[in-house]
N, C-alpha and C positions, 0 to 999 in steps of 0.2 A: 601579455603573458606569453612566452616562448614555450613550443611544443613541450620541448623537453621539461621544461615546470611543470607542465597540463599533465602530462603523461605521468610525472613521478609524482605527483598529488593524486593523480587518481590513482596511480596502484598502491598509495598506500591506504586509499580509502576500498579500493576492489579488497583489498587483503584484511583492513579492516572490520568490514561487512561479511567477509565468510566467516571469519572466526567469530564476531560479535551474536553474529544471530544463532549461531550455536549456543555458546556458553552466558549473552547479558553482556552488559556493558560494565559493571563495576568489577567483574569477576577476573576482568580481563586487562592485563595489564600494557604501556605502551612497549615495555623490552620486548613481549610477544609476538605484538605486531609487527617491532619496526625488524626484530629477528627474522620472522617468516617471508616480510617485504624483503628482505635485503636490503633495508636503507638507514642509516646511521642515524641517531639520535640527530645531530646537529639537524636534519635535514629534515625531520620532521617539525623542529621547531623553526623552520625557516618558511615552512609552510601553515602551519596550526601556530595559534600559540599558547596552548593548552592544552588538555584531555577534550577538558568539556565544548571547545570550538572545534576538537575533533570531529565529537561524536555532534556537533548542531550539523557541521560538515558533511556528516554520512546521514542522516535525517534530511538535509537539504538536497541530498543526490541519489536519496534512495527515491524520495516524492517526485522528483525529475524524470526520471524513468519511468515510473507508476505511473505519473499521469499521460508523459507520451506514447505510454500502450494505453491506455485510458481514448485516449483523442485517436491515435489508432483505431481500436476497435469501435469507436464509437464514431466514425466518420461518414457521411451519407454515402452507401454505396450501394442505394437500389432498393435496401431492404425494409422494413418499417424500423420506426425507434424500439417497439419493443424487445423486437426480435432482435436487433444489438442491441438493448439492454441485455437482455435475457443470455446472449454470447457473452457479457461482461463476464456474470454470476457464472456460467459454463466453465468460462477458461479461471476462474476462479475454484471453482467445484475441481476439476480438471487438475489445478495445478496441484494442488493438495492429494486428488489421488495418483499422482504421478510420483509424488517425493522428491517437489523442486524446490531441493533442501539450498542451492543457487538462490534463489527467491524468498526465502523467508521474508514472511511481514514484520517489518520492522515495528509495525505501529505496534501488533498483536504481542511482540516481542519484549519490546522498549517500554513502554507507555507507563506500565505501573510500576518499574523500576525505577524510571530516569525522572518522573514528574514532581516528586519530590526531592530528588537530588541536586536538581537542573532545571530553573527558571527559563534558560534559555533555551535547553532543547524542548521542556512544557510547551513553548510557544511556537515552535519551526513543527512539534507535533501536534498542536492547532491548527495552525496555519495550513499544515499540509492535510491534515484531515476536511479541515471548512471547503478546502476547492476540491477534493473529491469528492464529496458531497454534494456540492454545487455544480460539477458536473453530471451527477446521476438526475440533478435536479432538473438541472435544462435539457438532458434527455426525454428526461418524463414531462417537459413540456411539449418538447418536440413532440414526441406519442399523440400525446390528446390534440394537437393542432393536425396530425396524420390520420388520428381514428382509432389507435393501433391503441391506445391508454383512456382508460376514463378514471382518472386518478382525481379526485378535488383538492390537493393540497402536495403539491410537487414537492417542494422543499421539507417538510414534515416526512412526506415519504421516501424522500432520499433517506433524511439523517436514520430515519428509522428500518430500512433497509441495512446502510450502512452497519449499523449498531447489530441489527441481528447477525452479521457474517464476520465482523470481528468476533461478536460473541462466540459464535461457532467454531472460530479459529480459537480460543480460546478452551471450548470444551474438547476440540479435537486433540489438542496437547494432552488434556486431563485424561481422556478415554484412549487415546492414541488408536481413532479408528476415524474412517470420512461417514461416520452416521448424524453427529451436528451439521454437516453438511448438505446432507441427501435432507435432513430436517428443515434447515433453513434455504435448500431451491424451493420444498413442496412450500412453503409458506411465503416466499419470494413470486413462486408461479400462481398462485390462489392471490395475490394485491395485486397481480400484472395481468392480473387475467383480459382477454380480449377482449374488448364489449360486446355485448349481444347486438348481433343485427336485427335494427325493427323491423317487424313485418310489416 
């Protein structure tokens, strides 16, 4: 693939993705996009070949990114696991009271609109949910093999971690404030707690 394909696929997927996470995905048309991209219909279809392999497109490049701040933030640099765990949920907490309306969560976004319209983005928003998940899981291994987690069931408490901070991003739309948020660290910091040192 030559840059210049690379380059004009992703800006039409950059261009995609500010305007989708704004208004949804059906709401939004492709004369929209390919308008605001500057790039001709022909050209979109030279790279997609459809809406819906668009938007599996922008679900497959939005989890790209997620997760390489994910592996990012979560890489051995001195600290315990918890404590980058706990910087995950932060700069999550964080990004939401900053208005990084750039970052919108797709999944939070997407998920209960596109799941029955699209089999195939249902799946790449599977798929992309199960390995972040899986990464908070093997974090929270890491913890308990460090000290730093006495967690008994890693992967149950990802998914279930997970689930409460979409949830959150969810009530935070509905209430438009960051108090599902400051709700779901206190509840986040109370299951990560540190273990007690035996005397």
């Amino acid at each position: 693939m030559s840059a210049r394909h690379d380059d004009t696929r992703q800006h039409i997927l950059d261009t995609g993705y500010r305007i989708i996470a704004g208004k949804g995905f059906a709401s939004v048309g492709l004369n929209e996009i390919l308008t605001t991209a500057g790039v001709p219909k022909g050209s979109f279809y030279h790279y997609f070949e459809s809406k819906e392999q668009f938007g599996q497109a922008l679900l497959e490049d939005y989890f790209r990114e997620f997760l390489a701040r994910m592996d990012n933030n979560m890489a051995d640099d001195g600290t315990t696991a918890r404590e980058r765990l706990m910087r995950f949920w932060e700069k999550w907490k964080q990004c939401h009271d900053d208005g990084c309306d750039t970052r919108r969560c797709l999944v939070v976004k997407l998920s209960g609109e596109v799941s029955d319209l699209s089999d195939a983005m249902r799946v790449t928003l599977r798929e992309g949910t199960d390995r972040v998940i899986a990464r908070i899981a093997d974090c929270i291994e890491t913890g308990k093999e460090d000290g730093s987690l006495a967690v008994p069931e890693a992967r149950a408490t990802a998914q279930m971690l997970y689930q409460l901070w979409l949830g959150a991003g969810l009530l935070a739309k509905i209430h438009r404030n960051g108090k599902p948020f400051e709700e779901a660290m206190a509840v986040t910091q109370q299951l990560l707690a540190t273990p007690a040192t035996p005397r």
